[in-house]
C-alpha positions as CSV (number, residue, x, y, z in Angstrom):
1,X,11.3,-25.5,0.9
2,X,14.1,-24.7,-1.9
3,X,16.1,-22.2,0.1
4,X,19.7,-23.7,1.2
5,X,20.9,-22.4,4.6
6,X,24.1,-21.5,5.4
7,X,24.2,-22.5,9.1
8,X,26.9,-19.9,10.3
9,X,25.0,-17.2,8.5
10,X,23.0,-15.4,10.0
11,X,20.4,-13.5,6.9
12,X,20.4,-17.1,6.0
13,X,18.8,-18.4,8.9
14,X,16.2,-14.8,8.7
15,X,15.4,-15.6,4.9
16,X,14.7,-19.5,6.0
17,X,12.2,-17.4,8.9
18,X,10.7,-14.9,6.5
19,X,9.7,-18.3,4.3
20,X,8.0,-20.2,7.0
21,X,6.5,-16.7,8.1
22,X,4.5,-16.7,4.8
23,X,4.1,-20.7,5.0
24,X,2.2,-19.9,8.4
25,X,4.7,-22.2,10.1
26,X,5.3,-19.1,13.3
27,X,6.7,-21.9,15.6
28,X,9.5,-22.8,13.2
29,X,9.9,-19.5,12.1
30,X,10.6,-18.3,15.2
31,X,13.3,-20.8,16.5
32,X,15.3,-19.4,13.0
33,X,15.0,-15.8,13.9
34,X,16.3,-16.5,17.7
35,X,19.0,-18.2,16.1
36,X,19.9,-15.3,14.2
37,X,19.9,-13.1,17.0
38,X,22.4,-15.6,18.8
39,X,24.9,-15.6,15.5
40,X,24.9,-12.2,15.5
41,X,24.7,-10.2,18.8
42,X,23.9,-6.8,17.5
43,X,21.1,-7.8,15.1
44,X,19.3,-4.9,13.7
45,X,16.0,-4.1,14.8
46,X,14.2,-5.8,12.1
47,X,15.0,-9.0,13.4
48,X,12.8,-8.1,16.7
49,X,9.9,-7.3,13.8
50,X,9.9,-10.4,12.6
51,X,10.3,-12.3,15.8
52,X,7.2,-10.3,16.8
53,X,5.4,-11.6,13.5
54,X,5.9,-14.8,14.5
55,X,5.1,-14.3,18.4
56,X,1.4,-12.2,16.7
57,X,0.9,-15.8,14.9
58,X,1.2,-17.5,17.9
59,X,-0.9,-15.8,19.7
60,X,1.7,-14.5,22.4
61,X,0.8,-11.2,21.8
62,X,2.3,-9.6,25.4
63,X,5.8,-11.5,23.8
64,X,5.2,-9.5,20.8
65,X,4.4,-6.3,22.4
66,X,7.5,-6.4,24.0
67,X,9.6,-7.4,21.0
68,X,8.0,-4.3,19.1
69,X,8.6,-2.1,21.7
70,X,12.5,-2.8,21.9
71,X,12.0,-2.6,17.7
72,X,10.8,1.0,18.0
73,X,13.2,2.2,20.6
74,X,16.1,1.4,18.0
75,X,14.2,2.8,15.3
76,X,11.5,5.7,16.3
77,X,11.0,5.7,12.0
78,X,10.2,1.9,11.4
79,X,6.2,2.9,10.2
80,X,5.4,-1.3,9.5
81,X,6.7,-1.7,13.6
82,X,4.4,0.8,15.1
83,X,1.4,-0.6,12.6
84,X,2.2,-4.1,14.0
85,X,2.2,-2.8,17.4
86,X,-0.7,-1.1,17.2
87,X,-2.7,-4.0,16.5
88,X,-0.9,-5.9,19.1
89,X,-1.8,-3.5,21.8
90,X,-5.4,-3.7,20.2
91,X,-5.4,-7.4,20.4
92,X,-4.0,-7.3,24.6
93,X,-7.2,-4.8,24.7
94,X,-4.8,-1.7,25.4
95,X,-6.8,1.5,23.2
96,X,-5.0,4.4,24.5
97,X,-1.6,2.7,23.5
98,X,-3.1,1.0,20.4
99,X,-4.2,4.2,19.1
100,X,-1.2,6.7,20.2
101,X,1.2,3.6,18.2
102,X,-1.9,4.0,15.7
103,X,-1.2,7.6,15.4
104,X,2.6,7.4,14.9
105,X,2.2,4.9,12.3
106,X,0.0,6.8,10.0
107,X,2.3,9.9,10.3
108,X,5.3,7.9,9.5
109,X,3.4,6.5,6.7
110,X,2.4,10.2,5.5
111,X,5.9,11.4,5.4
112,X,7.0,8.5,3.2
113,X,4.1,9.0,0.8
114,X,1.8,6.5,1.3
115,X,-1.7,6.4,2.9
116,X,-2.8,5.8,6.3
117,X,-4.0,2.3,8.0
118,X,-7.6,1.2,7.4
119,X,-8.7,-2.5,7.4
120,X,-8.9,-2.9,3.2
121,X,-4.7,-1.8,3.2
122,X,-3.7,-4.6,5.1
123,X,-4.7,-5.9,1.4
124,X,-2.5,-4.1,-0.8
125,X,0.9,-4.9,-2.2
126,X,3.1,-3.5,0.7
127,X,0.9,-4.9,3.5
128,X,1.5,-8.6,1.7
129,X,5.2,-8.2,1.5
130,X,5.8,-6.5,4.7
131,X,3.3,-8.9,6.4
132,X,3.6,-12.5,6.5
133,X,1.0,-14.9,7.6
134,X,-2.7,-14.1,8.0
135,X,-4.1,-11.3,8.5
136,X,-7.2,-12.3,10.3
137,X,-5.9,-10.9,13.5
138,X,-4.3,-8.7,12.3
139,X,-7.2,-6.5,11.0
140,X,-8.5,-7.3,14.3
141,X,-6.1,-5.8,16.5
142,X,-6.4,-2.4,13.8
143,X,-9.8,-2.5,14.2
144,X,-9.6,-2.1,18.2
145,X,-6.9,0.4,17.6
146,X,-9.2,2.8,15.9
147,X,-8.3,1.9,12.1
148,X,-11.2,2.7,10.0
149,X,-12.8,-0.2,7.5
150,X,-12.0,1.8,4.4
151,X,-13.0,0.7,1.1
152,X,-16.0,2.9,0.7
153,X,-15.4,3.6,-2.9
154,X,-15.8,0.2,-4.0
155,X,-19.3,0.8,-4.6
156,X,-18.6,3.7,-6.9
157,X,-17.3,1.0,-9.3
158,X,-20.2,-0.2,-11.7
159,X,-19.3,-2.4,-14.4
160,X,-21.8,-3.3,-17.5
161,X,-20.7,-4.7,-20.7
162,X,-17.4,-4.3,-21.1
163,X,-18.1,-1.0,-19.5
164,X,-16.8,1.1,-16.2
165,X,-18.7,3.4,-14.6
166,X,-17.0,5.4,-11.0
167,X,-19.8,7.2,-9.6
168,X,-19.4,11.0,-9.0
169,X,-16.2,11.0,-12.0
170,X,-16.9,11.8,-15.6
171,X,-15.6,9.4,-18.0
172,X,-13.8,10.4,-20.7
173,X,-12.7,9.3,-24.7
174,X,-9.3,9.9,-26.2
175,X,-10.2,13.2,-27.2
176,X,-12.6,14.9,-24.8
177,X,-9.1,13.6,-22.3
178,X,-7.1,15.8,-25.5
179,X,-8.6,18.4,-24.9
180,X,-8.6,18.8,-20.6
181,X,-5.1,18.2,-21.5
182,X,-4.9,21.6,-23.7
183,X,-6.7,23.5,-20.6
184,X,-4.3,22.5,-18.5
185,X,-6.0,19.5,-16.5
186,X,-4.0,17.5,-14.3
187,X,-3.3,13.6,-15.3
188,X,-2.0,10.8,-13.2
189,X,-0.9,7.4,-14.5
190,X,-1.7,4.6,-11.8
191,X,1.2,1.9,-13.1
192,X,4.8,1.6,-13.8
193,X,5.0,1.6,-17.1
194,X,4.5,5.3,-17.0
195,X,8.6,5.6,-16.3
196,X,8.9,4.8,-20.0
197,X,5.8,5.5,-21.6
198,X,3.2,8.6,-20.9
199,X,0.6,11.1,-21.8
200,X,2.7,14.5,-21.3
201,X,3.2,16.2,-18.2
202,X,1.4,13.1,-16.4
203,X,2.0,12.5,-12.8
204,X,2.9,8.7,-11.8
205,X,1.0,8.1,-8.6
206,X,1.0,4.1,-8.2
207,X,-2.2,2.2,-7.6
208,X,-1.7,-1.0,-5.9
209,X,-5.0,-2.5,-6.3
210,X,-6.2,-1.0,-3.1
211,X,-5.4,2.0,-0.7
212,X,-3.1,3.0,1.7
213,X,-0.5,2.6,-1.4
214,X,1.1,5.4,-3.2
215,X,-2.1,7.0,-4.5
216,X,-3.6,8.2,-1.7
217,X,-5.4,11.6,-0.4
218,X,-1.8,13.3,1.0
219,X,-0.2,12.3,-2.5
220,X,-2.9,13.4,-4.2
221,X,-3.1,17.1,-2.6
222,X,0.0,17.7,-3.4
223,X,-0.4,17.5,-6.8
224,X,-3.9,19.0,-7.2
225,X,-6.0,21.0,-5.5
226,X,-9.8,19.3,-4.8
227,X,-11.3,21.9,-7.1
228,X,-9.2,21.3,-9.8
229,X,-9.4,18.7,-12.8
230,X,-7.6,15.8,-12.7
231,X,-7.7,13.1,-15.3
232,X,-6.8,9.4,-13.9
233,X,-5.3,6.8,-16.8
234,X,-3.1,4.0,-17.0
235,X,-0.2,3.7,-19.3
236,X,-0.5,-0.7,-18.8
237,X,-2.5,-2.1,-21.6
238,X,-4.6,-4.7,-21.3
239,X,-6.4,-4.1,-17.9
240,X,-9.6,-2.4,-19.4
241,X,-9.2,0.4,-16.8
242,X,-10.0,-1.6,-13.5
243,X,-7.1,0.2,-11.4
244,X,-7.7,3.5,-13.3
245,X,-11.3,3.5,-12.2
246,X,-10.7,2.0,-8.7
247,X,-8.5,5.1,-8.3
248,X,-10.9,7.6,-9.8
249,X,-13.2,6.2,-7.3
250,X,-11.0,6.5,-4.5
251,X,-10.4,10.4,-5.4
252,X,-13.5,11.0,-5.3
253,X,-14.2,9.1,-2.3
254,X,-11.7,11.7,-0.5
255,X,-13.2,14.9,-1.8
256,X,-12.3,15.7,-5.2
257,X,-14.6,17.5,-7.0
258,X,-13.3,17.1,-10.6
259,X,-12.5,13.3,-11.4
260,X,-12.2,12.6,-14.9
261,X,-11.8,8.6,-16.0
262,X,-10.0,8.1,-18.9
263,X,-10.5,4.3,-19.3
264,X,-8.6,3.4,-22.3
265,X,-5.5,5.2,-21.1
266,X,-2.6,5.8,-23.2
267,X,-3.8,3.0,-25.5
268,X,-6.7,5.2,-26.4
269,X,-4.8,8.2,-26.6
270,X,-2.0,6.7,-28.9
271,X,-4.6,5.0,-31.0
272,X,-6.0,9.1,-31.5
273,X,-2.6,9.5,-32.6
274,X,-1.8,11.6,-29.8
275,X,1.8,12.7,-28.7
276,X,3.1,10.4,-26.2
277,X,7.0,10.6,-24.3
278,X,8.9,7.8,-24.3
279,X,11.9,8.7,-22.5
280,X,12.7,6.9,-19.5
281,X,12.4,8.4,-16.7
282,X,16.3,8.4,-14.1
């Protein structure tokens, strides 16, 4: 392991716990975090969410109940706390608490933009970072919680010679997306490089490979209606409009009507020698 510890420093001995945590080494990790919490007395409450990380991965899941629980009491907002509680209650067998800490996740997670718990999520981008470890059990405990299995639009996706399909969305050229522009259709870019680089008036609504991210059915209705026309791109070259169509499929997985895939994104519409803006976005 390259990290250096400072053994007075408390953070140090957490970052040496966080990298064991995602080595799967629980026991180890969780003789650093207790450490920490002895260096410094009033450790914040994200030290009891890691310690309960490690306690999950050991198994001691009542331990880990209990270190979640003092988590939540310091902070009521902590959405990855109440998501890790609710699948330890589901793991102890507890529903009725599994699903009300369930329940409180998901609203958390609603007013911070992103998309509620199903069992695919635990696969995106901010369930890896936030998680550490496997997530066999994990799912498990969501599962007995009441999380749903999600990932019913992956079926939408048909690919055939270099083309994608998304079942239920209307794919799109450069200039059939022109001209749902001109009638006002709404567009959303699904990757970053839309802060310097987009089709005008586009929305950025990241896709992180999966759901429960920042595209998601709340973030979606609040830029559309599910009656109106939205056009899903991406401003990242090179990805022959895998997330684009992933997301199209998604939206229409939740109920909009009007999906239009525009698979060669802002490449195609540049190449049509459409106007683009480039400023960056503050």
């Amino acid at each position: 392991m390259a990290l250096e510890l400072n053994p007075n420093h408390p953070a140090s001995h957490m970052a040496m716990a966080s990298a064991l945590l995602k080595d799967s080494r629980p026991k180890e990790a969780e003789e650093f975090i207790r450490t920490a919490m002895r260096l410094n007395p009033s450790f914040p409450p994200d030290y009891l969410v890691s310690l309960a990380q490690a306690q999950f991965q050991l198994g001691n899941y009542p331990d880990a109940a209990n270190s979640l629980e003092r988590a939540v009491a310091q902070n009521s907002n902590d959405n990855w706390a109440y998501v890790y509680l609710a699948a330890t209650y589901g793991k102890l067998g507890q529903r009725q608490k599994a699903q009300k800490a369930l329940t409180r996740a998901n609203s958390l997670r609603a007013d911070a933009g992103f998309g509620p718990v199903t069992e695919v999520a635990t696969a995106n981008w901010g369930f890896k970072f936030n998680w550490r470890g496997k997530r066999s059990a994990l799912k498990e405990g969501l599962r007995f919680a009441g999380a749903p299995k999600g990932g019913e639009w992956y079926s939408r996706v048909i690919q055939h010679d270099g083309e994608i399909e998304v079942k239920g969305a209307t794919r799109v050229d450069a200039d059939e997306a022109k001209a749902l522009h001109d009638r006002g259709a709404i567009f959303i870019d699904v990757e970053r490089r839309w802060l310097v680089l987009r089709i005008p008036g586009a929305y950025f609504l990241e896709w992180g490979g999966t759901e429960g991210w920042l595209f998601n059915e709340v973030s979606l209705g609040k830029i559309a209606a599910k009656t109106q026309d939205i056009v899903i791109y991406s401003s990242l070259g090179g990805q022959e409009g895998r997330w684009s169509a992933s997301a199209s499929a998604f939206a229409v997985s939740q109920g909009f009507e009007n999906v239009f895939f525009f698979q060669t994104g802002i490449d195609g519409w540049m190449k049509a020698g459409y106007p683009v803006d480039t400023n960056k976005v503050q």
